[in-house]
Each structure stands twice: as C-alpha cells, then as structure tokens.
py3Dmol code that shows the C-alpha trace and the ligand (Angstrom):
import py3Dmol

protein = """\
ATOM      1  CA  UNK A   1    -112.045   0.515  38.049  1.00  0.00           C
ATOM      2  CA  UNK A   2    -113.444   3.296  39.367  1.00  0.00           C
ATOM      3  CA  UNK A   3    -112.242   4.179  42.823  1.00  0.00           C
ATOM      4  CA  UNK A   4    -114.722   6.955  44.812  1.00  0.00           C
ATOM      5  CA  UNK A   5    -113.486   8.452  48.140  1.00  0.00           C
ATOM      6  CA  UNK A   6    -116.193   9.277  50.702  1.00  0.00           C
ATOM      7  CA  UNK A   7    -116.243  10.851  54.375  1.00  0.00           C
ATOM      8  CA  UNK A   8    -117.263   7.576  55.688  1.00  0.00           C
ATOM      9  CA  UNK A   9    -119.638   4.602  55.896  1.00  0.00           C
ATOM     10  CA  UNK A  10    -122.832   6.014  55.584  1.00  0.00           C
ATOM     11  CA  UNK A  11    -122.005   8.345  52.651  1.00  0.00           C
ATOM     12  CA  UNK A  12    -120.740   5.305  50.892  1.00  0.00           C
ATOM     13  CA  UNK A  13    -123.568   3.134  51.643  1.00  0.00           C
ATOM     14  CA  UNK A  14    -125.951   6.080  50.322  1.00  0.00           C
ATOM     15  CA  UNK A  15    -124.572   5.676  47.130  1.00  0.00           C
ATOM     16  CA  UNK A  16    -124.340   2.130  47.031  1.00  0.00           C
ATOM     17  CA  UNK A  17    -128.160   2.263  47.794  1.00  0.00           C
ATOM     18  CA  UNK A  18    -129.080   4.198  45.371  1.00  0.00           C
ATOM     19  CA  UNK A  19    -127.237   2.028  42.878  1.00  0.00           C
ATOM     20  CA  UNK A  20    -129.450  -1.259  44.383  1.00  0.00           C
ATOM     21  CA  UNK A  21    -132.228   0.632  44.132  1.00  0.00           C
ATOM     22  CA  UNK A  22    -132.190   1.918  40.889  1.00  0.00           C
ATOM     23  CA  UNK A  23    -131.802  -1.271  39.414  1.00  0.00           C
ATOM     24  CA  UNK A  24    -134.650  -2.449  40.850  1.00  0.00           C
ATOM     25  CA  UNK A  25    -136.840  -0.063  39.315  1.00  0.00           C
ATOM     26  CA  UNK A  26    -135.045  -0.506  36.230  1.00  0.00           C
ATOM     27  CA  UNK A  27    -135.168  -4.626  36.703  1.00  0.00           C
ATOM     28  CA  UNK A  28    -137.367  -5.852  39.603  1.00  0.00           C
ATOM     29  CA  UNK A  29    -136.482  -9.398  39.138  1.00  0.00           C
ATOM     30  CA  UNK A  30    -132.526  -8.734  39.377  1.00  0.00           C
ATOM     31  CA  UNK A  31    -129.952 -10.810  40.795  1.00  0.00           C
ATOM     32  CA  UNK A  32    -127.751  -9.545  43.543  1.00  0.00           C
ATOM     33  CA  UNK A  33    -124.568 -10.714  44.925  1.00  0.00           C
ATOM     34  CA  UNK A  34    -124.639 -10.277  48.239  1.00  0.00           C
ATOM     35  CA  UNK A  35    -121.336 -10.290  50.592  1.00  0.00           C
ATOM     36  CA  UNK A  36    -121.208 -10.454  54.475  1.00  0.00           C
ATOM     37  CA  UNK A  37    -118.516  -9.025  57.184  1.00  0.00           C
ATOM     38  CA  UNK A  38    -118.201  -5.967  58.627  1.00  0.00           C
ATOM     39  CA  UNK A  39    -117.915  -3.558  54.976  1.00  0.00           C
ATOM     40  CA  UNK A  40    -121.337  -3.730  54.174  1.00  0.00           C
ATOM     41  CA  UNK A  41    -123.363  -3.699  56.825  1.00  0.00           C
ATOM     42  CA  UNK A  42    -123.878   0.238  56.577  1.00  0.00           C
ATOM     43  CA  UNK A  43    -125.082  -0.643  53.188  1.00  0.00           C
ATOM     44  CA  UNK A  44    -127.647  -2.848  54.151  1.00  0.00           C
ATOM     45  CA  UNK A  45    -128.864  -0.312  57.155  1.00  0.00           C
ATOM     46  CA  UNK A  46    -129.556   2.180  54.357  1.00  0.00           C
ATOM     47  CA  UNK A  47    -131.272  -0.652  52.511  1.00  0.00           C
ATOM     48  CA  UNK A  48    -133.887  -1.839  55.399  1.00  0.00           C
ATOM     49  CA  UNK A  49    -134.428   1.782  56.116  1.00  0.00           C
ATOM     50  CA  UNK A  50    -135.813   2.562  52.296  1.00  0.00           C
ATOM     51  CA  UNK A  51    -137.477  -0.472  52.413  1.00  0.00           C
ATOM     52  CA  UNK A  52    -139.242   0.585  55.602  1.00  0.00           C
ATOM     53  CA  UNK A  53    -139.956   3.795  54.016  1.00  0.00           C
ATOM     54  CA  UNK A  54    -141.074   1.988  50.581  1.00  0.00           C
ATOM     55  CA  UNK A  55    -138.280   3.111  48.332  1.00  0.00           C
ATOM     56  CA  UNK A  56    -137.464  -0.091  47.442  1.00  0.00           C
ATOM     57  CA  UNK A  57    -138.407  -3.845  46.728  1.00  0.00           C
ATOM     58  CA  UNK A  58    -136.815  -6.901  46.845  1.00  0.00           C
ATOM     59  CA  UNK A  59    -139.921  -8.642  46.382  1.00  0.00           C
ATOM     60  CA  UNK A  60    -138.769 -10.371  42.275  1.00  0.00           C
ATOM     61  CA  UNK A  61    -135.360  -9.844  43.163  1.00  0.00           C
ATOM     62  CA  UNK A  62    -132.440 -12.841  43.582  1.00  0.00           C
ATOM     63  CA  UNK A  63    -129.519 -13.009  45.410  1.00  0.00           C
ATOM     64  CA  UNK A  64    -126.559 -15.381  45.931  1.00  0.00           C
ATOM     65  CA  UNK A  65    -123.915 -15.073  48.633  1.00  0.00           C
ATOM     66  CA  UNK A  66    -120.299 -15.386  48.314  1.00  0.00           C
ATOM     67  CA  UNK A  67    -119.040 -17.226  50.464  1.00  0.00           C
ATOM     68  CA  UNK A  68    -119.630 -19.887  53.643  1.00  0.00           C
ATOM     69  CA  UNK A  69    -117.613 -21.067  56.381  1.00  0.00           C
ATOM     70  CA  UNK A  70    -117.383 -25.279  56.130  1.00  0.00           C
ATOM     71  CA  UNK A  71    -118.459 -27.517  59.159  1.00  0.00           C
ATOM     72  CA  UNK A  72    -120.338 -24.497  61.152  1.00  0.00           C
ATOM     73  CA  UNK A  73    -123.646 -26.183  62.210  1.00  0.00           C
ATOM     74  CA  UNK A  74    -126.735 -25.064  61.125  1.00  0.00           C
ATOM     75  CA  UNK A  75    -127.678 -22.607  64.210  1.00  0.00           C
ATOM     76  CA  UNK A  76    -124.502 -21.194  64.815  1.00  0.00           C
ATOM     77  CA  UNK A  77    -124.392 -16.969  64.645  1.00  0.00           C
ATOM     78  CA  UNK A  78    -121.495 -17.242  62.388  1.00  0.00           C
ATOM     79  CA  UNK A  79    -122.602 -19.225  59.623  1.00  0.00           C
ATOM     80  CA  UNK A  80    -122.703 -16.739  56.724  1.00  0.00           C
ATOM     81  CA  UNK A  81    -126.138 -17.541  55.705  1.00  0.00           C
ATOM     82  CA  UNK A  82    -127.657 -16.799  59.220  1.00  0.00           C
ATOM     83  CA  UNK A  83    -125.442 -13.737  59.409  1.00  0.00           C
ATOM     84  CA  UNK A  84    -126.926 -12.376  56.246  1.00  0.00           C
ATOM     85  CA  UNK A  85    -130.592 -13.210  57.177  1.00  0.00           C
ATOM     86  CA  UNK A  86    -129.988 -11.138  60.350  1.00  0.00           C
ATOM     87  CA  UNK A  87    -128.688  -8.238  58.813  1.00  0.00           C
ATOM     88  CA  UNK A  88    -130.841  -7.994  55.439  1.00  0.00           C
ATOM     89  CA  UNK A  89    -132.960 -10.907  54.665  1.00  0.00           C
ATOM     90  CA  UNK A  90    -134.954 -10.546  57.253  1.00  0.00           C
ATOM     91  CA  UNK A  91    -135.511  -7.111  57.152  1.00  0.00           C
ATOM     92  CA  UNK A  92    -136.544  -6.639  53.682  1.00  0.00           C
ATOM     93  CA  UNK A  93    -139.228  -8.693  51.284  1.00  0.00           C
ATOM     94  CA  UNK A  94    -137.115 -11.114  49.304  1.00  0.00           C
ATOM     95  CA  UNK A  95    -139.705 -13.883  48.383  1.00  0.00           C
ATOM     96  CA  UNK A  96    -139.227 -17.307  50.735  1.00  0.00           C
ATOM     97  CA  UNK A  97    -135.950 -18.867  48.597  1.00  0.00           C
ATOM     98  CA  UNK A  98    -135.203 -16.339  46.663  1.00  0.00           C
ATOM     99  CA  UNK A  99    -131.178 -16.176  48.893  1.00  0.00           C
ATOM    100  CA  UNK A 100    -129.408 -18.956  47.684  1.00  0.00           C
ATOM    101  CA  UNK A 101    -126.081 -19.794  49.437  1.00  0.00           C
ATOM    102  CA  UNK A 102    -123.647 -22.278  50.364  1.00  0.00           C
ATOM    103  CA  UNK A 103    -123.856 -25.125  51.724  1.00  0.00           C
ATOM    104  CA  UNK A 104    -120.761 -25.646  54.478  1.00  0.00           C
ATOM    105  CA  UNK A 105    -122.835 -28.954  55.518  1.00  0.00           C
ATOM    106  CA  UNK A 106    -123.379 -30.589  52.610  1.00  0.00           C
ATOM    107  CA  UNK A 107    -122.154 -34.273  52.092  1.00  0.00           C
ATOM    108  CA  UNK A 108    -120.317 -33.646  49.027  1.00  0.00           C
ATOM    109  CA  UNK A 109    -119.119 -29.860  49.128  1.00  0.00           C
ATOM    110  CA  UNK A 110    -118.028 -29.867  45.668  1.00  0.00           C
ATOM    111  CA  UNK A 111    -121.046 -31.557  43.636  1.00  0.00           C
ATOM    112  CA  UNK A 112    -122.941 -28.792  45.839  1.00  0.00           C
ATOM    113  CA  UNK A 113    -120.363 -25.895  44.572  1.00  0.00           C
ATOM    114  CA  UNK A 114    -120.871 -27.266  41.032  1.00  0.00           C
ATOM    115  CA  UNK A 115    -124.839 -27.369  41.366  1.00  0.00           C
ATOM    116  CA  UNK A 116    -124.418 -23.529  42.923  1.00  0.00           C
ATOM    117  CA  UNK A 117    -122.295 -22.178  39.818  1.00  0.00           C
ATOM    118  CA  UNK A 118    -124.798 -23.855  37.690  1.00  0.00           C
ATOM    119  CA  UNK A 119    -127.906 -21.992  39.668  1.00  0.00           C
ATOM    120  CA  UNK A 120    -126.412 -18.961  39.024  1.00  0.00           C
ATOM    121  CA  UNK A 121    -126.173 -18.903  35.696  1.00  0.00           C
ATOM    122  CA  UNK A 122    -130.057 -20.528  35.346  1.00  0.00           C
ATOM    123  CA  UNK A 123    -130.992 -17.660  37.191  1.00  0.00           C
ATOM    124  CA  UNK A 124    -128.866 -14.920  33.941  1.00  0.00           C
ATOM    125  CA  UNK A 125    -126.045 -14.317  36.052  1.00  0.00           C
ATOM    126  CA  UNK A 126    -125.513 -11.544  38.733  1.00  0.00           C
ATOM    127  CA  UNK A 127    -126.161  -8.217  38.069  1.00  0.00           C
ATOM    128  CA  UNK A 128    -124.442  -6.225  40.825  1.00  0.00           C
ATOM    129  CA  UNK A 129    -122.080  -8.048  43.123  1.00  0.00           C
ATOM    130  CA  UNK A 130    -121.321  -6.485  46.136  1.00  0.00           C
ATOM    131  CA  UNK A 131    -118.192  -7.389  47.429  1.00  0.00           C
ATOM    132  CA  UNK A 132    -115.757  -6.614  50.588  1.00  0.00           C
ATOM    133  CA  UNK A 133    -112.289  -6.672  50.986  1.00  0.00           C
ATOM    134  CA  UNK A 134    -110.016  -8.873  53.149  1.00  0.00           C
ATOM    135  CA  UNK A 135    -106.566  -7.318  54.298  1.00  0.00           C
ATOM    136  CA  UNK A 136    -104.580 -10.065  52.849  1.00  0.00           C
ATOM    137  CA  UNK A 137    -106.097  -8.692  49.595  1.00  0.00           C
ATOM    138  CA  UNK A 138    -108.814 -11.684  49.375  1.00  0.00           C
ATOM    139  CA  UNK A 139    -112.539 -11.100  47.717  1.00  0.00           C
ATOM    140  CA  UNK A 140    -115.002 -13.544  49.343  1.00  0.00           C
ATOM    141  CA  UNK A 141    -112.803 -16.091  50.953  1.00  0.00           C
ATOM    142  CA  UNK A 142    -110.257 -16.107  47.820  1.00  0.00           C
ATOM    143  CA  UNK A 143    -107.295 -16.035  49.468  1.00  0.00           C
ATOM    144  CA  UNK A 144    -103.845 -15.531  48.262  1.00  0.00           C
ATOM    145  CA  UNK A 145    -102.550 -17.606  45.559  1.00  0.00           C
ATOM    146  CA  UNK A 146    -106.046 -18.920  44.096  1.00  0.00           C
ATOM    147  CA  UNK A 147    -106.229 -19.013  40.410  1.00  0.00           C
ATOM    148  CA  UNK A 148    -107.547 -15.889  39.041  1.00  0.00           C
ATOM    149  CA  UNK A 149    -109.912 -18.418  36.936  1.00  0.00           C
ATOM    150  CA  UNK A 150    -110.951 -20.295  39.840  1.00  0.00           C
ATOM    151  CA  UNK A 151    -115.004 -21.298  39.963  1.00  0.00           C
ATOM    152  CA  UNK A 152    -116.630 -22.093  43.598  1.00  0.00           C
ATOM    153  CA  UNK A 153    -114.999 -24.595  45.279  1.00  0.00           C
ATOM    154  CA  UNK A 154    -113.353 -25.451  48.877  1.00  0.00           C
ATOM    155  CA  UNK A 155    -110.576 -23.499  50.539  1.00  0.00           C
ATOM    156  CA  UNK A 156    -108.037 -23.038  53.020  1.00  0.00           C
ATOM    157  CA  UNK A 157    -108.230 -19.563  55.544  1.00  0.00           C
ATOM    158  CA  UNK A 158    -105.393 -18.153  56.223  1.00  0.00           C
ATOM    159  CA  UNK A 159    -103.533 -17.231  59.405  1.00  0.00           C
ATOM    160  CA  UNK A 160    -104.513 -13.400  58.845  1.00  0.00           C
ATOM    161  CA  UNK A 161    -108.261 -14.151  57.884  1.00  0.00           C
ATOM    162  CA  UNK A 162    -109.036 -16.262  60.759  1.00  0.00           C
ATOM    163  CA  UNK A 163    -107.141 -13.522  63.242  1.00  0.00           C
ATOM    164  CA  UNK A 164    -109.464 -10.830  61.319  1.00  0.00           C
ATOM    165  CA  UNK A 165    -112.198 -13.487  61.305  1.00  0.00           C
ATOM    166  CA  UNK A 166    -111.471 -14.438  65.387  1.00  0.00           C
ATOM    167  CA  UNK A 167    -113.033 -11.269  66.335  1.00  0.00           C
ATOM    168  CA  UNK A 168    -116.627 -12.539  65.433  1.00  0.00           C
ATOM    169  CA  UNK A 169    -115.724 -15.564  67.338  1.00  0.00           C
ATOM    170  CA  UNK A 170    -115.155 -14.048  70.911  1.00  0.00           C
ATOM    171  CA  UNK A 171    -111.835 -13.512  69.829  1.00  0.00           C
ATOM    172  CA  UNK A 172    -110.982 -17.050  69.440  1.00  0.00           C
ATOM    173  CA  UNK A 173    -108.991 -17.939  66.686  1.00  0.00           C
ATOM    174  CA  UNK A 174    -109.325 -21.316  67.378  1.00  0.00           C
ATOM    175  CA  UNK A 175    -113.154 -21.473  66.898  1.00  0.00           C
ATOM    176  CA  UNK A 176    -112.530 -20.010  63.465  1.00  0.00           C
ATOM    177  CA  UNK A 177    -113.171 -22.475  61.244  1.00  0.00           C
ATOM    178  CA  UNK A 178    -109.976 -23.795  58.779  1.00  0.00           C
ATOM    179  CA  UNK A 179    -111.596 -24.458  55.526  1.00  0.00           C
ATOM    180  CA  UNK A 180    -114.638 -22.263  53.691  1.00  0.00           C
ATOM    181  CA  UNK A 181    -116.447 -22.331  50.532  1.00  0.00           C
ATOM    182  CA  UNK A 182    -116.329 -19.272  47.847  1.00  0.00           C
ATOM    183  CA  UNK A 183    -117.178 -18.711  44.842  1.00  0.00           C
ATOM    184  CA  UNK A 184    -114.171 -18.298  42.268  1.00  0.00           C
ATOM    185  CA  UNK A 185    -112.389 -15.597  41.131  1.00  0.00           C
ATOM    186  CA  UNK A 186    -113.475 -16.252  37.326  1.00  0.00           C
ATOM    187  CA  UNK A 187    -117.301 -16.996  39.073  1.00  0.00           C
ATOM    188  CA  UNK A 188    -117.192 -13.110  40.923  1.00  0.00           C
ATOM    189  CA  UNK A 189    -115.576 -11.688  37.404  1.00  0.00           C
ATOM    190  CA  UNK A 190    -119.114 -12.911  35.810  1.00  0.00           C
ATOM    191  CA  UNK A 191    -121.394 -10.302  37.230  1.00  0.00           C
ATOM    192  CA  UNK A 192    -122.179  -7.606  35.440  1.00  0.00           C
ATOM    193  CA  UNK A 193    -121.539  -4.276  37.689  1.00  0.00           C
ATOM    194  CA  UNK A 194    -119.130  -5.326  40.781  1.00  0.00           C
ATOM    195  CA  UNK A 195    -119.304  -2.627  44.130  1.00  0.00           C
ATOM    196  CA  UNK A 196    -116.947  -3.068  46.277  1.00  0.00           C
ATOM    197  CA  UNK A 197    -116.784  -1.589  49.624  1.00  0.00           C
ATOM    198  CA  UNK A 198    -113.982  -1.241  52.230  1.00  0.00           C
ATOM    199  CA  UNK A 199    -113.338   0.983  55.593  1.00  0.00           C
ATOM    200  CA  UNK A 200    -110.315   2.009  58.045  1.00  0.00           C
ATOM    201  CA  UNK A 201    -106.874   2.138  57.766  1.00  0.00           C
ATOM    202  CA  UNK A 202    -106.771  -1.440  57.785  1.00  0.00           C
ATOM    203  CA  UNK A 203    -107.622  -2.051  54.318  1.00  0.00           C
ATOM    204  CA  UNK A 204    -105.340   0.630  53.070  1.00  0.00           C
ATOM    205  CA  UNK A 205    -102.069  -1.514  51.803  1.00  0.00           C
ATOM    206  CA  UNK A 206    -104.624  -3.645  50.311  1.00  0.00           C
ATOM    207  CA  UNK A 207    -107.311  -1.209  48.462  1.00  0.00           C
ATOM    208  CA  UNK A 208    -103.277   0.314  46.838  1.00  0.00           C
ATOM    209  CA  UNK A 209    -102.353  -3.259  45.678  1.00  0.00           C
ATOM    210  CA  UNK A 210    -106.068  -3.886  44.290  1.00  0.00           C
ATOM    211  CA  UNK A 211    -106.152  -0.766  42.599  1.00  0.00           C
ATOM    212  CA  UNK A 212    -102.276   0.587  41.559  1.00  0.00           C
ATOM    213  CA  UNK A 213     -99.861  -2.776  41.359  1.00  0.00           C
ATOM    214  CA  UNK A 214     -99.859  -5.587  38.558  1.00  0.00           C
ATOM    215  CA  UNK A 215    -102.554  -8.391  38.477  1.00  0.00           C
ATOM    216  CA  UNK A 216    -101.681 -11.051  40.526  1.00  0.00           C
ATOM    217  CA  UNK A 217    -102.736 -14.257  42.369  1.00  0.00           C
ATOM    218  CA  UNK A 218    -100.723 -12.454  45.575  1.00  0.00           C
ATOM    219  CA  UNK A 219    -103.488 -10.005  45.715  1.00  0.00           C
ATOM    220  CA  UNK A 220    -106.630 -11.673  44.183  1.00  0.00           C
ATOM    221  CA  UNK A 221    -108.654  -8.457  44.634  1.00  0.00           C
ATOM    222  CA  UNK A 222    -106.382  -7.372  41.513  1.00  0.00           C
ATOM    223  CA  UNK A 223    -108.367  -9.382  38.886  1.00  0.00           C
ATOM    224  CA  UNK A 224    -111.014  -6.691  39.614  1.00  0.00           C
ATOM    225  CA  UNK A 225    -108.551  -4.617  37.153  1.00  0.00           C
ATOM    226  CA  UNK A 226    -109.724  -6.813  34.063  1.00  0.00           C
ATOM    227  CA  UNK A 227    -113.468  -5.928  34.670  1.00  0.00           C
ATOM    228  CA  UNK A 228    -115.266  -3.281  32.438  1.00  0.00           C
ATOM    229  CA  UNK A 229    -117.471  -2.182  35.311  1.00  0.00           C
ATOM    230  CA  UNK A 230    -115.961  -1.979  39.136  1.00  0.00           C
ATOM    231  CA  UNK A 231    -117.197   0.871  41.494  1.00  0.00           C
ATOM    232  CA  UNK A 232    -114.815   0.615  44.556  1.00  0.00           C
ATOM    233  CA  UNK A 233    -116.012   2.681  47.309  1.00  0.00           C
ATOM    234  CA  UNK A 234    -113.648   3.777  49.882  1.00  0.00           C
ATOM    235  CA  UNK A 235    -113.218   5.924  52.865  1.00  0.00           C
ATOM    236  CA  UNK A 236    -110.657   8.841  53.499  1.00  0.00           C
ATOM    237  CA  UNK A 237    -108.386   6.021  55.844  1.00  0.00           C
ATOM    238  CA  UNK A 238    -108.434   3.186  53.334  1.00  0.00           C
ATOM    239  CA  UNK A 239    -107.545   5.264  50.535  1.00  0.00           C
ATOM    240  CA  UNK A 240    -104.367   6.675  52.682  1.00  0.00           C
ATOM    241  CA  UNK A 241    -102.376   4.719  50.683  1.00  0.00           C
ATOM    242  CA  UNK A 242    -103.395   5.451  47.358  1.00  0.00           C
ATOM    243  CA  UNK A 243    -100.951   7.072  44.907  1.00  0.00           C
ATOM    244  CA  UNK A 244    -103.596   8.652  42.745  1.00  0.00           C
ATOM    245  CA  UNK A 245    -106.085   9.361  45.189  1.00  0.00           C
ATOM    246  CA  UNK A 246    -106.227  13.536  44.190  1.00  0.00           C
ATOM    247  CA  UNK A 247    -107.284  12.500  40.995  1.00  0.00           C
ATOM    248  CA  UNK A 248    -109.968   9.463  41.943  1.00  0.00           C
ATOM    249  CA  UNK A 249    -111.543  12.504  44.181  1.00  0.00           C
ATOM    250  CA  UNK A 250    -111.153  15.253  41.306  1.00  0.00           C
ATOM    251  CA  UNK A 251    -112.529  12.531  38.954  1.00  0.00           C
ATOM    252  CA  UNK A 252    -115.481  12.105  41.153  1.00  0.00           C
ATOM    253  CA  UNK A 253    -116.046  15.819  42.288  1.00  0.00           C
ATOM    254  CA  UNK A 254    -116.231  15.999  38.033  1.00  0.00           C
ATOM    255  CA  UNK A 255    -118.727  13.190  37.452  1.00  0.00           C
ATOM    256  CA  UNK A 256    -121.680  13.832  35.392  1.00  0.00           C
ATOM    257  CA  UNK A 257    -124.453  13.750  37.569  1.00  0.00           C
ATOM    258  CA  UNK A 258    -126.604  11.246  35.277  1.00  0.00           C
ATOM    259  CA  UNK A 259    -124.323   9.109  35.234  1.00  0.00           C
ATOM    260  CA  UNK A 260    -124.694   6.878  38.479  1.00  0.00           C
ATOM    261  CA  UNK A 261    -122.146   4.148  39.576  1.00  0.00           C
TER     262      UNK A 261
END
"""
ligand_1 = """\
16
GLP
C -114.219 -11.978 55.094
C -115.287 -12.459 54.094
C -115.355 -11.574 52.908
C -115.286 -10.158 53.394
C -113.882 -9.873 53.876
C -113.747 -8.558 54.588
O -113.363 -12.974 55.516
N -115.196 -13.795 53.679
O -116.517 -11.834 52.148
O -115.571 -9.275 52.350
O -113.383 -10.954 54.631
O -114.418 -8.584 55.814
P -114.861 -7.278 56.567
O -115.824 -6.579 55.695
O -115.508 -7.754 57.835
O -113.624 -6.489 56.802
"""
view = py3Dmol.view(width=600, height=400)
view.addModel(protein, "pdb")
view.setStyle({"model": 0}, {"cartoon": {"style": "trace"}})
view.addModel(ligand_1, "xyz")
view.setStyle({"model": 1}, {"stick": {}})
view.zoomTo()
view.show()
C-alpha cells in the first residue's frame, strides 16, 4: 500500500487523473471502477475538464460502479447510478452502456448481483478501481464485519453510514435508505491497480486503521493490505493520524519520476 500525502483535493485528483489517463492511452478499451460520494468528485472535475480539453477518452473504455442504495426509485437524485451520470457520465464520451451498475430495483437482487459479478469478469476484470472511504472504515457499502471474501450481494447500513449518508438526504436520516447493494470485499480485491481517495479530518482514525493496524473484518478497508498494487491518496487532515506519515511523504518526495501510481 502505498500511502501519498497531498495539500488537498485538487492536487490529489491531478494525480489520480493522470493515472486514468494514462491508461487509456496505454489501453483505450479499459475497465474502470468507478465509486461515488463526496472523495472523488474532485477527481472527476479534473477528468471532464481534460476531456473538454481532449486529453482524454472514454470513448472504448468500461466502467462498473460499486455500490447502489436498494428500493430508491428510478428518478430519485440519490440513486448512485444517477449520481454518477451527473457528475461524470454525462460529461465525458463513454459509449451508450458502456456504465454498468446495480440494480437496487431489481426483482431478485441477488440473481442480479450474481449476473453483475459475472459481467465483470466477461468484460477481463477491472483495471483501476477507484475507491472512497467510509469513517466506519467501510469500502463501497462493506460495512463492518463483512467477510473479507465476500462477492456482491445485499447489505445492511449502519447507524454511522446513514448519519454520514443523511447529509445527501436533506439531512434526514430517515430517508436514508436501510439496505444497499456492493460489491464484495474479495470482488473489489480483483482489480488490478486499486486508488483510493479520502479527505478531512474525518477519515483520519480510519485511513490509520486501513493502513497501520492488523487485517480485520472491524475495518474492511484493511484487506486493501493484502493487495500488490493500492495507491491511497490522502490529504494533510486525514493523514493526522498516521504513525508513519514522515516517511509516506519522504517516500513520495523520493519517488522516481517514471514511475507513476
Ligand atoms: C459511501 C459510499 C462509498 C463511499 C464512502 C465514503 O457510503 N457507499 O462508496 O466511498 O461511503 O463517502 P464520501 O466519499 O462521501 O465520504
């Protein structure tokens, strides 16, 4: 895991960009994992921008999303897929059904998180994953206590994620919905290269526990440990509680400029 401490959001989303973008031009017809909330959106700004300015194509590209609240109907602002249409699907060229995501209104939720793990490997897995990172230590909507070999599947918020969640809603906790859909731990540990992005002193505890304690279903952002290729990409608050964050910025400050993420 490779932790990198920026100034803030837009100097992390510049880098994260030029990661997207360079596998592009190295593979047009990649897969992305694409996350919503609040951590990426900077990331997706700097995205539309360079696609405005012709940097970059999504035109062969794929993408599936993590995650979906259940029950939401179709039109509703919140619903995960609309929310990621409005802040990057519509604002770049990804070919007509090229975004796959879940379906919170399906008849049978799991035959349609089944069929979704199976699309993703038909389409060679995904290449980068971008991820967020919930306070309660959750990645997508796995929250505490899922199995760290868990595939896509229904799930249970929890108290904290719909009072972080509520704030989308008006500030209604209430109109947060109780159950989601997410892909698995063990279906997120598939991709190839996983970013993951997170801001403000809020995150803090949890970017320490992902990072510095022992793998554990507590903090499910901890599997991350056991991948071979994790850029996380953190500002100076969330990484306030790092233990080793002198040498994660020394590391950096020392990284061969060829290298990339
Ligand atoms: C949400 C989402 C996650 C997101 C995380 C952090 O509940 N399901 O995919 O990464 O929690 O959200 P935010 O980036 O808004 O802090």
């Amino acid at each position: 895991m490779e932790v990198i401490i920026q100034s803030d959001a837009k100097m992390i989303a510049r880098i994260v960009a030029d990661t997207v973008q360079a596998l592009l031009a190295r593979k047009p017809a990649a897969v992305l994992g694409l996350a919503t909330g609040s951590s990426p959106l900077a990331v997706y700004d700097e995205l539309a921008e360079r696609y405005a300015a012709g940097q970059v194509s999504f035109a062969r590209a794929r993408a599936f999303m993590l995650d979906e609240y259940v029950g939401l109907e179709a039109d509703h602002p919140q619903r995960y897929r609309n929310v990621i249409d409005h802040d990057l699907v519509s604002r770049v060229d990804f070919a007509p059904n090229a975004v796959q995501s879940l379906d919170g209104l399906a008849a049978d939720l799991m035959e349609m998180c089944t069929a979704y793990e199976a699309a993703i490997v038909d389409a060679g897995g995904v290449d980068l994953q971008i991820l967020g990172l919930g306070t309660d230590g959750h990645i997508a909507f796995n929250e505490p206590g899922s199995s760290l070999a868990s595939r896509t599947r229904i799930k249970t918020l929890t108290a904290q994620t719909r009072e972080d969640n509520a704030r989308f809603f008006g500030g209604d906790i209430d109109a947060v919905p109780q159950h989601c859909l997410t892909q698995g731990l063990a279906t997120i540990m598939s991709a190839r290269h996983i970013v993951l992005v997170a801001t403000g002193r809020g995150k803090a505890y949890a970017v320490h526990q992902m990072a510095e304690t022992g793998v554990s279903a507590m903090w499910p952002a901890t599997i991350l440990q056991h991948h071979p290729h994790v850029s996380v990409l953190i500002d100076a608050a969330a990484a306030s509680r790092l233990q080793l964050a002198e040498y994660y910025r020394q590391t950096y400050a020392n990284k061969p400029s060829w290298q990339g993420l």
